[in-house]
C-alpha positions as semicolon CSV with decimal commas, in nm:
position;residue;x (nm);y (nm);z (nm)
1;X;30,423;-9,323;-6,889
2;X;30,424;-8,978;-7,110
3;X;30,802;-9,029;-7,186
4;X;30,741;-9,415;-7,293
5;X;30,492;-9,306;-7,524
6;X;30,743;-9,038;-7,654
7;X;30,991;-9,279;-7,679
8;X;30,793;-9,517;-7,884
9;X;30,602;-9,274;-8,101
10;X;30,966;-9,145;-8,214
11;X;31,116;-9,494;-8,258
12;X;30,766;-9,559;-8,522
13;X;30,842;-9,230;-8,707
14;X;31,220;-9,322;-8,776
15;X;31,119;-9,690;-8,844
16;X;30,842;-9,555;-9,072
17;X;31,057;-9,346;-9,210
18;X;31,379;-9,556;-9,269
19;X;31,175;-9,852;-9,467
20;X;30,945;-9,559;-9,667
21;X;31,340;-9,467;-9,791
22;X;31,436;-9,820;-9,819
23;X;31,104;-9,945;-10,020
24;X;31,089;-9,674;-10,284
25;X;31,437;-9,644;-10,385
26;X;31,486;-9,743;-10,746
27;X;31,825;-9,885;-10,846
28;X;31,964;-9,774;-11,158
29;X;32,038;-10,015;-11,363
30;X;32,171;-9,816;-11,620
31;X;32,518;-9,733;-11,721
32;X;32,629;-9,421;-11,606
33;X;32,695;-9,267;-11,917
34;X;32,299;-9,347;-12,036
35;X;32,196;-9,163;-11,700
36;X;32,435;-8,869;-11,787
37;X;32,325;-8,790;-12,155
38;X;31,958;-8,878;-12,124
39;X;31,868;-8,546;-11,993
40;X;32,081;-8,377;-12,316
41;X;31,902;-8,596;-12,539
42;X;31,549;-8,507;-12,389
43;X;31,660;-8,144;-12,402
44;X;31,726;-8,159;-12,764
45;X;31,392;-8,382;-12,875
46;X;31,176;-8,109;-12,650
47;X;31,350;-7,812;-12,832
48;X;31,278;-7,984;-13,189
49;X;30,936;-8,061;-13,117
50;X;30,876;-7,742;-12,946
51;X;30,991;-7,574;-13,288
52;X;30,925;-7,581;-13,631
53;X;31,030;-7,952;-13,719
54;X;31,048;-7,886;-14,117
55;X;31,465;-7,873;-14,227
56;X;31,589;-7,574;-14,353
57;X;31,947;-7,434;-14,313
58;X;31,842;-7,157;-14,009
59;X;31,638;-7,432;-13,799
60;X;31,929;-7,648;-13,866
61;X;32,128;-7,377;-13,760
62;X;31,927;-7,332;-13,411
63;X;31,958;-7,702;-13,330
64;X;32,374;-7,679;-13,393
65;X;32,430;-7,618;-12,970
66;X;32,305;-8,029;-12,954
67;X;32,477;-8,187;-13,240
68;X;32,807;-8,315;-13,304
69;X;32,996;-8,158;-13,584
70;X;32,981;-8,486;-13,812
71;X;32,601;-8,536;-13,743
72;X;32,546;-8,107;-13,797
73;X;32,748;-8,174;-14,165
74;X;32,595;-8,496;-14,280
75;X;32,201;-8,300;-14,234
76;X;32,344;-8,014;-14,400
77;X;32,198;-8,148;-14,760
78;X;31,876;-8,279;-14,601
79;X;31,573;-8,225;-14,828
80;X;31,380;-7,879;-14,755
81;X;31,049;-7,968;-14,571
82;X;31,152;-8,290;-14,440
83;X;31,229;-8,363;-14,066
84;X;31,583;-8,562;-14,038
85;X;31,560;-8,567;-13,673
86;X;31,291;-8,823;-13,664
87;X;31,138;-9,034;-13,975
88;X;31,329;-8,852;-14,250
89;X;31,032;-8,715;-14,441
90;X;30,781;-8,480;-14,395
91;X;30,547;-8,700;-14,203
92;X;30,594;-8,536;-13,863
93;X;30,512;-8,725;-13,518
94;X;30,313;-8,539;-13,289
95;X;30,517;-8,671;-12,994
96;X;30,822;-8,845;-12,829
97;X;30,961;-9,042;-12,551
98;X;31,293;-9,142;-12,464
99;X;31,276;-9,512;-12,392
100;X;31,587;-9,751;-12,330
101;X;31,924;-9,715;-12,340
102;X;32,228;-9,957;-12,403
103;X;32,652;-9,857;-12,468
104;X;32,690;-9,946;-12,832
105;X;33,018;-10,123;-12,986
106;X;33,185;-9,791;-13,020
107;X;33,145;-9,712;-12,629
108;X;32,853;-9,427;-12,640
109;X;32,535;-9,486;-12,529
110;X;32,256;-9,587;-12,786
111;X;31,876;-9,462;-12,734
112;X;31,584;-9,594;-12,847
113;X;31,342;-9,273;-12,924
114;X;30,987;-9,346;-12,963
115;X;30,743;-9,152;-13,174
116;X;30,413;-9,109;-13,195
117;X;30,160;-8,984;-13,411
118;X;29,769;-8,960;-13,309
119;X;29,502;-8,800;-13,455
120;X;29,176;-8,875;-13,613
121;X;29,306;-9,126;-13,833
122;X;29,579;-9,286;-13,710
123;X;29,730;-9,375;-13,413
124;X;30,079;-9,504;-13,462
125;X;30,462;-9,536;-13,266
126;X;30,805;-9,575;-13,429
127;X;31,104;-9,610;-13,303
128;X;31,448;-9,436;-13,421
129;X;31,783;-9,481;-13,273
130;X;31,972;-9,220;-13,161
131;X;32,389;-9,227;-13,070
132;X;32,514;-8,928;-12,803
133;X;32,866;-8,853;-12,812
134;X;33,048;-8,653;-12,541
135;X;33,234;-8,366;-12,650
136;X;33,383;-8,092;-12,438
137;X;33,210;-8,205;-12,145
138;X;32,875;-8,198;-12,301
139;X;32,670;-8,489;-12,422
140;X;32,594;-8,409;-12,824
141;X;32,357;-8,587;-13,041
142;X;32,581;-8,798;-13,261
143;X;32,392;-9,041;-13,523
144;X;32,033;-9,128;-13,581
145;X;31,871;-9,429;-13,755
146;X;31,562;-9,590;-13,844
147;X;31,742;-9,942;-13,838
148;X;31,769;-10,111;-13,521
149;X;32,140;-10,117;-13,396
């Protein structure tokens, strides 16, 4: 009887464990090239907000390891005090998220950024849309926009 008991006990704990595995797997639905530069993209919005958001040439000059070449030249001329990461002006969010993802026409994958700003007097999200490009085998922050693409 102690060996039935065994028997069955261990043939609960794989079954138990077997649907657990089953039931809270997620599929991706994603394309794989969303999955592969999200965690770049994070890396670079946590590193700007982390920092001092204002432009200048030397924070520019810190952020260079994320960006594309094109992208690092065309914020080169950005007005001092301004954040041309985000909004464009000097009306800096508090906070971000990296929401969905789709491959635009030109084949790299397009993120929808969302940013917030909360404090006593407002309480507000925008969204911004940001390109990655891969490069060298590393995923690079390519174009942003404020316009839906």
């Amino acid at each position: 009887m102690l060996f039935s008991f065994a028997k069955a006990k261990a043939g609960i704990l794989a079954f138990t464990a077997l649907f657990t595995l089953i039931a809270c797997s997620i599929p991706n639905l994603e394309p794989q090239d969303c999955t592969d530069s999200r965690t770049a993209l994070r890396e670079f919005y946590s590193f700007h907000f982390g920092n001092d958001m204002r432009f200048s040439l030397d924070n520019l000059k810190l952020r260079r390891p994320f960006l594309t070449e094109s992208l690092f030249q065309s914020i080169e001329n950005s007005p001092p005090g301004t954040d041309p990461f985000t909004v464009g002006t000097d009306d800096f969010p508090k906070a971000f998220r990296v929401g969905a993802c789709k491959i635009a026409n030109d084949g790299n994958p397009l993120f929808e950024v969302l940013l917030f700003w909360k404090d006593d007097r407002r309480s507000e999200q925008r969204s911004i849309w940001v390109s990655m490009r891969k490069q060298n085998d590393k995923w690079l922050v390519d174009k942003i926009s404020q316009v839906k693409q």
